[in-house]
N, C-alpha and C positions, 0 to 999 in steps of 0.2 A: 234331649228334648223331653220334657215332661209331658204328662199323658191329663195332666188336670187342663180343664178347657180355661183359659183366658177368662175373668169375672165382666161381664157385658153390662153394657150402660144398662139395656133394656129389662136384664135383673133387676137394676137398684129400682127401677121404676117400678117394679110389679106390687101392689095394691095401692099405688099411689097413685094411678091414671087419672082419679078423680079430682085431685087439686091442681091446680092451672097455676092460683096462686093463694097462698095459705092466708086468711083472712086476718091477719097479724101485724101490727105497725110496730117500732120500736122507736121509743123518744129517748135520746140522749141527751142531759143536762148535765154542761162543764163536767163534760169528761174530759178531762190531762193529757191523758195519753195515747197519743198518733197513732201507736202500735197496737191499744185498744180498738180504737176507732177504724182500724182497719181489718182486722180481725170480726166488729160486727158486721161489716160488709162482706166479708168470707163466709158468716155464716149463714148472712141471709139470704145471699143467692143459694147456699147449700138448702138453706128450706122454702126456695120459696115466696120469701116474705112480700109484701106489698109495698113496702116503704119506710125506709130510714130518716127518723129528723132529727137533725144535728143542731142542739139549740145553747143557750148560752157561748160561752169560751169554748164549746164544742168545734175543733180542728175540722175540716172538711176538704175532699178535694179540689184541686188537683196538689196532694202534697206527698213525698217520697219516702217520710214515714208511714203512711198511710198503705199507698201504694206498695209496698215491701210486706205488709203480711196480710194485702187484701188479693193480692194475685191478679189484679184487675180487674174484679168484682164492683169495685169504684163507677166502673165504667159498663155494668149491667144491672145493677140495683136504682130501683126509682129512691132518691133521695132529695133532701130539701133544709138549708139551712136556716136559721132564725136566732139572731140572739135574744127573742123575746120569749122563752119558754110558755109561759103561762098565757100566754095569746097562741101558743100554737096548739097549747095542751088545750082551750074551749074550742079551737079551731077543728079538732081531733075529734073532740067529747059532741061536739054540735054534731058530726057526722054518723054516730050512734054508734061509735065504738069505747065499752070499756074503759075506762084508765086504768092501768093492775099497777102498782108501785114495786116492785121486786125491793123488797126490803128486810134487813133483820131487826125484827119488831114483836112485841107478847100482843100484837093488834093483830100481825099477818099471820093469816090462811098458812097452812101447810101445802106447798105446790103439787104434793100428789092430791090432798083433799080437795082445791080447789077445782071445782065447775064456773071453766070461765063463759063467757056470754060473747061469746063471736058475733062482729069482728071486736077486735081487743089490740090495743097498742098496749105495747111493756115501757114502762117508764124506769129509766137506769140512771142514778147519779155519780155525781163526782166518786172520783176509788177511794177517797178518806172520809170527805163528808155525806157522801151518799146525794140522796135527793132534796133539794130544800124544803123547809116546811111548808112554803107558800103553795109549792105545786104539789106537796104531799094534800093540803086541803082541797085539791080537784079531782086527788082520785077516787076511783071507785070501789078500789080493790087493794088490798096490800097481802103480797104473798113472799115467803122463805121458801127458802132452799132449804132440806134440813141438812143438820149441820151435825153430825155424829162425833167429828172428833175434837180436839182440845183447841180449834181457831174456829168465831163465829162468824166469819164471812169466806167469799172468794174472789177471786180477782174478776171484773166488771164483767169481760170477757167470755170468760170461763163461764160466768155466773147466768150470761146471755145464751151460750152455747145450754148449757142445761134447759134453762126454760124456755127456749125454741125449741128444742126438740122433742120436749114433754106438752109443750103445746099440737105440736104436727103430730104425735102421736092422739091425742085426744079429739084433734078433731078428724086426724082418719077414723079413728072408730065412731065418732058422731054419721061419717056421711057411710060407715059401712051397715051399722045398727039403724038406718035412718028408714 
């Protein structure tokens, strides 16, 4: 028996008591893949997030690629499907949040530089084409990931996972600094 205590939920919670829920939407335009799209429903209950829209040829529940690396997160995350992206993206914008494009572009913001404007939906596109132009001209913000080594992107996912969690960092320290 080991002598280290067991890691307690109530630890991960300690200086986050103050978020309920992270003032953060995430819009998904024809994203591909299932295993994507289930993975940002893992990471959003892990932060938090407000809500998931799955717009274009974006895959949505109830589907068992989905389900297979969402852990059933499917089925705790508020989400909302639309194959209209750019009606959902003013739908969004009218509610006074943000649009941030996560993109690799010499336009976007550096994601540590960036001072986002809570609340803020992230807007994530297809894993090859990225995000279309149409609803690139709704946004308000366009920010990278930087990219140190010899590939200029990361997979949608991965790419998600990063800038949720450097967002819940930024805004725990807005409501601690507050």
């Amino acid at each position: 028996m080991s002598d280290r205590l067991p890691f307690l939920a109530s630890d991960a919670a300690r200086g986050y008591e103050n978020i309920k829920k992270l003032p953060v939407s995430v819009l998904l335009e024809n994203v591909r893949s299932m295993y994507n799209v289930g993975s940002f429903f893992r990471t959003a209950d892990a932060v938090s997030l407000e809500k998931l829209y799955l717009s274009g040829f974006t895959s949505y529940p109830p589907k068992k690629e989905i389900t297979k690396t969402a852990l059933g997160a499917e089925d705790r995350v508020a989400w909302e499907h639309s194959t209209q992206p750019l009606e959902l993206a003013a739908q969004i914008s009218a509610q006074g949040y943000e649009l941030a494009a996560i993109e690799t572009s010499p336009r976007a913001v550096d994601l540590f530089d960036w001072v986002p404007r809570f609340p803020v939906c992230l807007v994530f596109g297809h894993e090859v084409d990225g995000v279309t132009p149409d609803l690139l001209e709704r946004c308000d913000s366009f920010v990278r990931i930087p990219m140190l080594g010899s590939k200029f992107s990361l997979n949608v996912a991965t790419a998600g996972g990063v800038a949720l969690y450097e967002l819940l960092r930024k805004y725990r320290n807005l409501l601690q600094n507050a």
